[in-house]
C-alpha positions as a Markdown table, in Angstrom:
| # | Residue | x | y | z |
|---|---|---|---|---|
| 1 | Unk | 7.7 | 1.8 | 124.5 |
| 2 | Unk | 9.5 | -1.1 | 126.7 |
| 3 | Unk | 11.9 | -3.8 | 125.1 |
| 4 | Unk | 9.5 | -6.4 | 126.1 |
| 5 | Unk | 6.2 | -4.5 | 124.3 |
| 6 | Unk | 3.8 | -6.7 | 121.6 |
| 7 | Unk | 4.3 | -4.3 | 118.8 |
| 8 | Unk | 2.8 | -4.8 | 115.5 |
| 9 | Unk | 6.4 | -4.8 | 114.4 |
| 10 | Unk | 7.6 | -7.5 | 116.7 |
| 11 | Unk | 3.8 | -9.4 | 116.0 |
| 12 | Unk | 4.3 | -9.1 | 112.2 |
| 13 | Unk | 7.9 | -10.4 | 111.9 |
| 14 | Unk | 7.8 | -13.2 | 114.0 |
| 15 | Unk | 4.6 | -14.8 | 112.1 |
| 16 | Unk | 5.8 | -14.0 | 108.5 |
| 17 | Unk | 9.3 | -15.3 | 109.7 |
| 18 | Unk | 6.9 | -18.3 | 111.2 |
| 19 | Unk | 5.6 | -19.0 | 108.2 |
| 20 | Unk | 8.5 | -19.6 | 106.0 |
| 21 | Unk | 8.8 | -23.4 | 104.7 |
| 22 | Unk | 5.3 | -24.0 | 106.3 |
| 23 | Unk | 2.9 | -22.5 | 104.0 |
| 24 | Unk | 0.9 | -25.4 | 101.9 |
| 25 | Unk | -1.5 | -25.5 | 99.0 |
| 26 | Unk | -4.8 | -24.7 | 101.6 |
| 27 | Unk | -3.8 | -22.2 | 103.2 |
| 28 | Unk | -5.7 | -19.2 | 102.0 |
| 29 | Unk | -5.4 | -16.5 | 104.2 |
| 30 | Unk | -3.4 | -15.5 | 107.9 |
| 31 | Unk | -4.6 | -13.2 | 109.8 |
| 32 | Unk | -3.6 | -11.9 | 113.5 |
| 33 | Unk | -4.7 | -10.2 | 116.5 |
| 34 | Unk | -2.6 | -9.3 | 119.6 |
| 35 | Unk | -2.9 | -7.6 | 122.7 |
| 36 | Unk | 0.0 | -6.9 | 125.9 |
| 37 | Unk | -0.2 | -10.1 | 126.5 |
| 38 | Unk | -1.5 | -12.4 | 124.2 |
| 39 | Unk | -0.6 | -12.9 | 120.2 |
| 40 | Unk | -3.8 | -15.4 | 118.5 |
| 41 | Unk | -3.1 | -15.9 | 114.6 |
| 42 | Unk | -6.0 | -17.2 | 112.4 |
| 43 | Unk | -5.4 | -19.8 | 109.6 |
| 44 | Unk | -8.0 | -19.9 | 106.6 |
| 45 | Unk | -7.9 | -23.0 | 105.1 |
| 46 | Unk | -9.5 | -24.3 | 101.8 |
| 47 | Unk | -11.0 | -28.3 | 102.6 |
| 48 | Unk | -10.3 | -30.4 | 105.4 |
| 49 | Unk | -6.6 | -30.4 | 106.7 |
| 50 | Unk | -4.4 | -33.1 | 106.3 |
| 51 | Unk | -2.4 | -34.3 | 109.1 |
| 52 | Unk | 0.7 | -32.8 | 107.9 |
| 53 | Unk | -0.4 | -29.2 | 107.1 |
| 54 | Unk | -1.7 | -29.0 | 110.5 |
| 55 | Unk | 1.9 | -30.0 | 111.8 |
| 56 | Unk | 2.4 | -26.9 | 109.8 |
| 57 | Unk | 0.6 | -24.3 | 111.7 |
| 58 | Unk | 1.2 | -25.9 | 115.1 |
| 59 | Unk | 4.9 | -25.4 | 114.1 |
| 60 | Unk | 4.3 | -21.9 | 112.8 |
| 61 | Unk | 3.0 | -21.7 | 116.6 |
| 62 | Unk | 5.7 | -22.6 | 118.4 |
| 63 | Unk | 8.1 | -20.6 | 116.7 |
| 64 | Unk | 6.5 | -17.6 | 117.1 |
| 65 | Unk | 6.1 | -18.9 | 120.6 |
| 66 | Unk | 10.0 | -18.4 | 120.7 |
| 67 | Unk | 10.0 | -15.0 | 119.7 |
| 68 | Unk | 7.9 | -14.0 | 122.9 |
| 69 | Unk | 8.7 | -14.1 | 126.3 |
| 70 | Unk | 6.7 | -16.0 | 129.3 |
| 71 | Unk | 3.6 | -13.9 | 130.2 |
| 72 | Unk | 2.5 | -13.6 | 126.6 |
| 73 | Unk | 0.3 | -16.4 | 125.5 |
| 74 | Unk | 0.3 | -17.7 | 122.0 |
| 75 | Unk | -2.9 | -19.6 | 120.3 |
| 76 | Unk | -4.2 | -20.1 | 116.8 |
| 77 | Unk | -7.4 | -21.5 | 114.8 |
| 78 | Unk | -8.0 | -22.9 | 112.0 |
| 79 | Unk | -11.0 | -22.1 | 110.2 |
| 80 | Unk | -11.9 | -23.9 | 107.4 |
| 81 | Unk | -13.4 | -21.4 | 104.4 |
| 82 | Unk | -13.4 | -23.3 | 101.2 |
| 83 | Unk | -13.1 | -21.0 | 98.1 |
| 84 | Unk | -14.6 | -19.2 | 96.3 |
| 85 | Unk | -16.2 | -18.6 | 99.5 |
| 86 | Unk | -15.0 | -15.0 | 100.6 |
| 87 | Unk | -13.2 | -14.4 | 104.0 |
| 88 | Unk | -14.5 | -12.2 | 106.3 |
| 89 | Unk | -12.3 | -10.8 | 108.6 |
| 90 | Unk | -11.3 | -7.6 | 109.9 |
| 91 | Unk | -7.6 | -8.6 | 111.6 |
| 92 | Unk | -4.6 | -7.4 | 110.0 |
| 93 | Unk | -3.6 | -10.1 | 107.0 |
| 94 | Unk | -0.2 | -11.9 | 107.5 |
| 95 | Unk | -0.3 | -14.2 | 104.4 |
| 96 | Unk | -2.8 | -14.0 | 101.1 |
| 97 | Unk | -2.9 | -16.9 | 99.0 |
| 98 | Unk | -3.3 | -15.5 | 94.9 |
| 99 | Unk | -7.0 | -16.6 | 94.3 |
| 100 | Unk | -9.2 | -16.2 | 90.9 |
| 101 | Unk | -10.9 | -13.0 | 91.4 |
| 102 | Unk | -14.5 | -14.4 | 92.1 |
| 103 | Unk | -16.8 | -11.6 | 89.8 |
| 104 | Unk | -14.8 | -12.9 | 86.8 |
């Protein structure tokens, strides 16, 4: 493994380190997906966005932006999924908002 390898180490870090004094009440759920030269996190959000909380993520972006070299391409979405609805998604969680468990 190469100094300049997208690890699941390196990917996990930089978003949870990302994420610090950005998370807000919406935000349900991060996941993420990365290849050699790409990194593409995916923010769940509960209700429509306001402009501020997506300030958030786009600065969550950058960030981890800085923790990667040129060549590597950064991107997120946001998908809205307003609970209870469950989230279906097979990438490796980041962040888990606490939720009322759904069955009761």
């Amino acid at each position: 493994m190469t100094e300049l390898a997208v690890t699941r180490t390196k990917v996990l870090l930089s978003l949870q380190r990302a994420l610090l004094g950005e998370v807000f009440p919406a935000l349900r759920e991060v996941t993420v997906d990365w290849s050699d030269s790409s990194v593409k996190f995916f923010a769940y959000v509960d209700g429509e966005l306001a402009p501020e909380d997506e300030e958030s993520l786009s600065c969550v972006s950058a960030e981890v932006a800085a923790d990667f070299w040129s060549g590597v391409d950064i991107d997120y979405e946001i998908v809205r999924c307003d609970a209870p609805q469950r989230i279906q998604d097979g990438r490796l969680a980041v962040f888990l908002r606490r939720e009322a468990n759904a069955g009761g």
